[in-house]
C-alpha positions in Angstrom: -45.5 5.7 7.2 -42.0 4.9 6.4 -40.3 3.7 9.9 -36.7 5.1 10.8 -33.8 3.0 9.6 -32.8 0.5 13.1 -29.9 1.9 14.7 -27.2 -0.8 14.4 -28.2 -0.4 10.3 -27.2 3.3 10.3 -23.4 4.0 9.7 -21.4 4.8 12.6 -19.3 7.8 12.1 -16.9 9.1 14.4 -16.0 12.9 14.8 -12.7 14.1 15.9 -13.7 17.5 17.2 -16.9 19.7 18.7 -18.4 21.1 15.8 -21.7 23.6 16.1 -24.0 22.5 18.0 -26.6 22.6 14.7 -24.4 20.7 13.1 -23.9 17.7 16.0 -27.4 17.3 16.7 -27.9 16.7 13.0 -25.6 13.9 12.8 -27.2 12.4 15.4 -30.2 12.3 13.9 -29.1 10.7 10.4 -25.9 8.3 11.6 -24.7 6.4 14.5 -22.7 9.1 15.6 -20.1 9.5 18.5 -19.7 13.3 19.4 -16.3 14.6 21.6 -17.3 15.9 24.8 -14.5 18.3 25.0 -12.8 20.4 22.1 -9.1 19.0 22.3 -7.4 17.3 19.8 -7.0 13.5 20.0 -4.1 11.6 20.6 -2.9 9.2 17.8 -3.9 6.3 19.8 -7.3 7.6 20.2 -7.2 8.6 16.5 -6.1 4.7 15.5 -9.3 3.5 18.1 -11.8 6.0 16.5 -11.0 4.7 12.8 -10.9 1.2 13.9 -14.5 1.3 15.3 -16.3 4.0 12.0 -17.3 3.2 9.1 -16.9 7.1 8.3 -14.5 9.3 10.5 -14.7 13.2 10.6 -11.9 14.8 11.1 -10.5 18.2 11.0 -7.2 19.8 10.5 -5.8 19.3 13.4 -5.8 15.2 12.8 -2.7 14.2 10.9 -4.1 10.5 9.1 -1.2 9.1 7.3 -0.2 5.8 5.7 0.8 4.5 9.2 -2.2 5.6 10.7 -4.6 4.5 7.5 -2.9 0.5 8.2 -4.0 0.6 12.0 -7.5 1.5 10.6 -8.8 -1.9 9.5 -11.5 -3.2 7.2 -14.4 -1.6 8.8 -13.4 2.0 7.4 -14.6 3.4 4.1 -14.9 7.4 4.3 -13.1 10.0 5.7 -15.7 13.1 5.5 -13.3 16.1 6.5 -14.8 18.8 8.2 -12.7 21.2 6.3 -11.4 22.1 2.4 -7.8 21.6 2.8 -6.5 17.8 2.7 -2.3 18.1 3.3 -3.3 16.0 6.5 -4.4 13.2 4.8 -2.6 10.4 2.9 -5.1 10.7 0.3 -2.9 8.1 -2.6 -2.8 5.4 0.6 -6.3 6.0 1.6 -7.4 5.6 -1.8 -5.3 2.4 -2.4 -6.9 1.0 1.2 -10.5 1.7 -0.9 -11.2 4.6 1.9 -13.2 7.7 -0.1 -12.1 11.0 1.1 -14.5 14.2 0.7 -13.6 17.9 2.0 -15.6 20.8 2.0 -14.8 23.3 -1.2 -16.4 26.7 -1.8 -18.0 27.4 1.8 -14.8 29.5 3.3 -13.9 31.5 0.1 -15.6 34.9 1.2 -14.8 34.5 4.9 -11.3 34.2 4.3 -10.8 36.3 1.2 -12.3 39.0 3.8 -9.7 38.2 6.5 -7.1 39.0 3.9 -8.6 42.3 3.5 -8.4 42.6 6.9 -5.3 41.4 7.4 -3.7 44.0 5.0 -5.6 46.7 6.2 -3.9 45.7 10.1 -0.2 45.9 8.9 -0.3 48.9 6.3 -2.2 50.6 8.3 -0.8 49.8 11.9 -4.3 49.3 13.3 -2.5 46.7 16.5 -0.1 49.2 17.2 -2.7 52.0 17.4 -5.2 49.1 19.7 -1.8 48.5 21.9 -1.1 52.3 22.7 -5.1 52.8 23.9 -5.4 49.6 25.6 -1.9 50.7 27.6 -2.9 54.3 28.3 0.1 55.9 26.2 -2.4 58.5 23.7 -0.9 61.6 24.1 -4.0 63.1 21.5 -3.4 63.4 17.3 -0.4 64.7 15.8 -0.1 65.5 12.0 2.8 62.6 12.7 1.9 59.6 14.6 0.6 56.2 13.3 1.2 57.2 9.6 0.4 54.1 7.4 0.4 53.5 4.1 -2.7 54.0 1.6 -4.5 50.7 -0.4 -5.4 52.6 -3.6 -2.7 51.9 -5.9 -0.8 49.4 -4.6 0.7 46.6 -6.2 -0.9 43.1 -4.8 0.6 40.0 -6.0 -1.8 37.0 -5.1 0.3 33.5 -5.0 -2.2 31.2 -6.2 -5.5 32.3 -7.9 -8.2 29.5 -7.0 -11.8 30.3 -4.9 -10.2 32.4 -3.2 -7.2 34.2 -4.6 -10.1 35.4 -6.6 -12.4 36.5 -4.4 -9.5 38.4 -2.7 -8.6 39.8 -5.9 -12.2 41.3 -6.3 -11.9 43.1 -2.8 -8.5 44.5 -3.9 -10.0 45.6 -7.0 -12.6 47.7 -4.7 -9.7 49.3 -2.6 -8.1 50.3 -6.2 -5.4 47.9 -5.7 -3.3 46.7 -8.8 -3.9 42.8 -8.7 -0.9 40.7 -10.3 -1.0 37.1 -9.6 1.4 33.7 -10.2 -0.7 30.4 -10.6 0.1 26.9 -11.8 -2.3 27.3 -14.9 -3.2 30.7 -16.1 -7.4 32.1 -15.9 -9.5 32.0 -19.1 -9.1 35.6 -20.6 -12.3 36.5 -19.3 -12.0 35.9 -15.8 -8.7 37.7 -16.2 -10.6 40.9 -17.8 -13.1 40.5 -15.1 -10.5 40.4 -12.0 -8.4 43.0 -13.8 -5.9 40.6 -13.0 -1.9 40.4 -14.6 -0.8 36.9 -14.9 3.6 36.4 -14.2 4.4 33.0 -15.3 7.9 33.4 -13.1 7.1 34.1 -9.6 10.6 35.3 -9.2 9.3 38.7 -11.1 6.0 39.2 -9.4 7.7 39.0 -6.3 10.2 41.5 -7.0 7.9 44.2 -8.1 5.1 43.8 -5.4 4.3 45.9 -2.4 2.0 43.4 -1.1 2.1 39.3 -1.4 -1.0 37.6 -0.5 -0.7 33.9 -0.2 -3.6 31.4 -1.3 -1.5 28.6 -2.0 -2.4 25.2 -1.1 0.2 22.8 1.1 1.0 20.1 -1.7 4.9 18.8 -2.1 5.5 20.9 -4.5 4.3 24.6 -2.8 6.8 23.6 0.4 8.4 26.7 1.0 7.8 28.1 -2.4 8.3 31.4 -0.4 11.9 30.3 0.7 14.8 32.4 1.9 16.5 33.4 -1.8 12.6 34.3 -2.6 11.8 36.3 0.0 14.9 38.3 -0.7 13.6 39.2 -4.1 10.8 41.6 -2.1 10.9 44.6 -1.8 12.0 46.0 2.0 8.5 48.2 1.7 6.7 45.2 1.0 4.2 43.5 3.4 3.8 39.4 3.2 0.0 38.1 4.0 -0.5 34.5 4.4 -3.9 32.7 5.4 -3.6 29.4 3.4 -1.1 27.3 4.8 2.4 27.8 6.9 4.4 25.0 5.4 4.2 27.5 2.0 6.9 30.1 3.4 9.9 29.3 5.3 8.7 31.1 8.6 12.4 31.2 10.1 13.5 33.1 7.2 10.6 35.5 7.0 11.2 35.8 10.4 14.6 37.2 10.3 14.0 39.4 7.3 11.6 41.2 9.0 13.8 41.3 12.2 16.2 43.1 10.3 14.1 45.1 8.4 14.4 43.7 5.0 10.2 43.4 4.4 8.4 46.0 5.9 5.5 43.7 7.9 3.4 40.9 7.6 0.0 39.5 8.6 0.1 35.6 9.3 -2.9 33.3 10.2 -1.2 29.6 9.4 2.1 28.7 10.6 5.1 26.2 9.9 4.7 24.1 12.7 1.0 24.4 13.5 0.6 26.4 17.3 4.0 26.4 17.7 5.0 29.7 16.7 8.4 31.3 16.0 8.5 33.2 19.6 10.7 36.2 17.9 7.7 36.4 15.4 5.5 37.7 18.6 7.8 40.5 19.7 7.6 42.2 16.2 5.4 45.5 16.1 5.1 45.4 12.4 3.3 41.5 12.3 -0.1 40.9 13.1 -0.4 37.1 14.3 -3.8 35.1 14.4 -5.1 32.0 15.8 -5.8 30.2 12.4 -9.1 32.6 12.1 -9.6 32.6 7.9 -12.1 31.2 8.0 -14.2 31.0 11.7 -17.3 32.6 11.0 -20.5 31.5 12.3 -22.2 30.9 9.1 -19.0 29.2 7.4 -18.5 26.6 10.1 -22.2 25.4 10.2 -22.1 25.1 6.1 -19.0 23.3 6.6 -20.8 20.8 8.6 -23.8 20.9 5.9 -21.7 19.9 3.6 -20.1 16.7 5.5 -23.9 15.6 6.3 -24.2 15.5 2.6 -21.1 13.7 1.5 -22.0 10.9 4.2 -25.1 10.7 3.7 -24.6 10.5 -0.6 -22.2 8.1 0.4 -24.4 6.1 2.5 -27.2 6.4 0.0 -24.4 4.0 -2.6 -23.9 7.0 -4.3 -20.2 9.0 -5.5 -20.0 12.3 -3.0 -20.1 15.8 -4.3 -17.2 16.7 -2.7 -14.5 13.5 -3.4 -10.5 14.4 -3.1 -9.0 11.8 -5.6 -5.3 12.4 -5.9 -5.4 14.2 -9.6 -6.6 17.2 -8.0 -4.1 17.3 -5.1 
């Protein structure tokens, strides 16, 4: 019988966060593994401590590991296995040069967050908070042919900033609801895939955006996608036109969007990412027509333990001498 690998042999990797409980106990059986005992984010000392002592760290969004922090990490270091697909929180070119792998998790949120689109949309056009706010306060005065009216889905206009995983899959829900699906990417889909989506490529975003009655943004946070939705952008839209973002903040310039809708130049907007992380424009909350959530895309049950199944098999790979599924090199960033 083949006996277990001696503890001080297996890798120690450190995780920033709780993750599911499946998930922890599974590490714990394969790697030297030190677990959080509470769920709040670690300070950058603590962050500099935990990749000083790993030779693979887990970390999640909320850890910012840049070029400062990737120097204080020392020799011992050689994976970062992020629990998570996005990677704008990583110095991925100075990790790489330090010879630290990097490895995300791809694929496994695409369906849960293309679905919170949907839902997303489906809150603002059809004013499903304000219609929660008025029961939960006791206001219902009973139907009227008047009240609450929304808008309808079928045969609306979507324009879907960046058609990867999951600009498609969102397209292939709008496509159900007999929404028109237009979309602006850096590269345009293979004719096929376009036929299939029944998707119409712009190659100026400027035009998409100026015909659309709803903008759904799928856009990764890379130096170039900055606020690509900036001020003189956002003024292209039309003032009936709803703005739905679940990718990342950093791609529209929340202040603007913020007084736009304030003055009524966009007619609403469903946001699940911000700017600046938790810290939220507070004149953003006092707005009927916007539906704010707490970074939800993609917090399903299912999604977050395949999230973790897909870690376990980067390190493991890794640990094994072998190149992990899943490595961020900086060509694709």
């Amino acid at each position: 019988m083949h006996s277990p690998q001696p503890s001080r042999q297996k890798l120690r990797v450190v995780v920033t966060r709780r993750l599911p409980e499946v998930v922890e106990t599974r590490m714990k059986e394969l790697f030297d593994v030190a677990l959080r005992d509470d769920d709040t984010k670690m300070s950058r000392d603590d962050l500099a401590a935990a990749m000083r002592g790993a030779d693979v760290l887990v970390p999640t969004v909320t850890d910012h590991i840049d070029a400062n922090m990737l120097a204080q990490a020392g020799e011992r270091l050689k994976l970062i296995a992020n629990y998570g697909a996005g990677v704008d929180h990583i110095d991925v070119q100075s990790a790489r040069q330090r010879g630290v792998l990097v490895t995300n998790t791809p694929g496994v949120v695409t369906e849960d967050t293309a679905d919170m689109v949907m839902a997303l949309i489906l809150c603002v056009t059809r004013r499903i908070p304000e219609g929660m706010a008025e029961m939960q306060a006791g206001r219902w005065g009973g139907w009227a042919p008047t009240s609450h009216l929304g808008g309808r889905l079928g045969g609306r206009r979507l324009g879907i900033l960046g058609m990867g995983r999951i600009g498609q899959a969102v397209a292939r829900r709008a496509n159900v609801f007999g929404m028109q699906v237009h979309y602006h990417n850096r590269r345009r889909l293979r004719p096929e895939i376009e036929q299939e989506l029944q998707a119409t490529y712009w190659e100026s975003l400027d035009q998409m955006l100026a015909r659309m009655d709803i903008i759904s943004v799928n856009a990764p946070h890379t130096p170039s996608t900055f606020h690509l939705l900036n001020a003189r952008r956002l003024k292209l839209l039309k003032p009936t036109a709803v703005v739905v973002n679940t990718s990342r903040g950093e791609v529209i310039d929340e202040n603007a969007l913020t007084r736009m809708l304030r003055a009524g130049e966009i007619a609403g907007a469903g946001l699940d990412v911000f700017e600046h992380g938790h810290e939220i424009n507070p004149r953003l909350r006092e707005l009927p027509n916007v539906v704010l959530l707490p970074h939800m895309g993609s917090a399903t049950v299912e999604g977050r333990a395949e999230m973790g199944e897909k870690v376990i098999i980067n390190i493991k790979t890794f640990a094994d001498g072998h190149r992990p599924p899943d490595l961020v090199v900086p060509s694709m960033l």
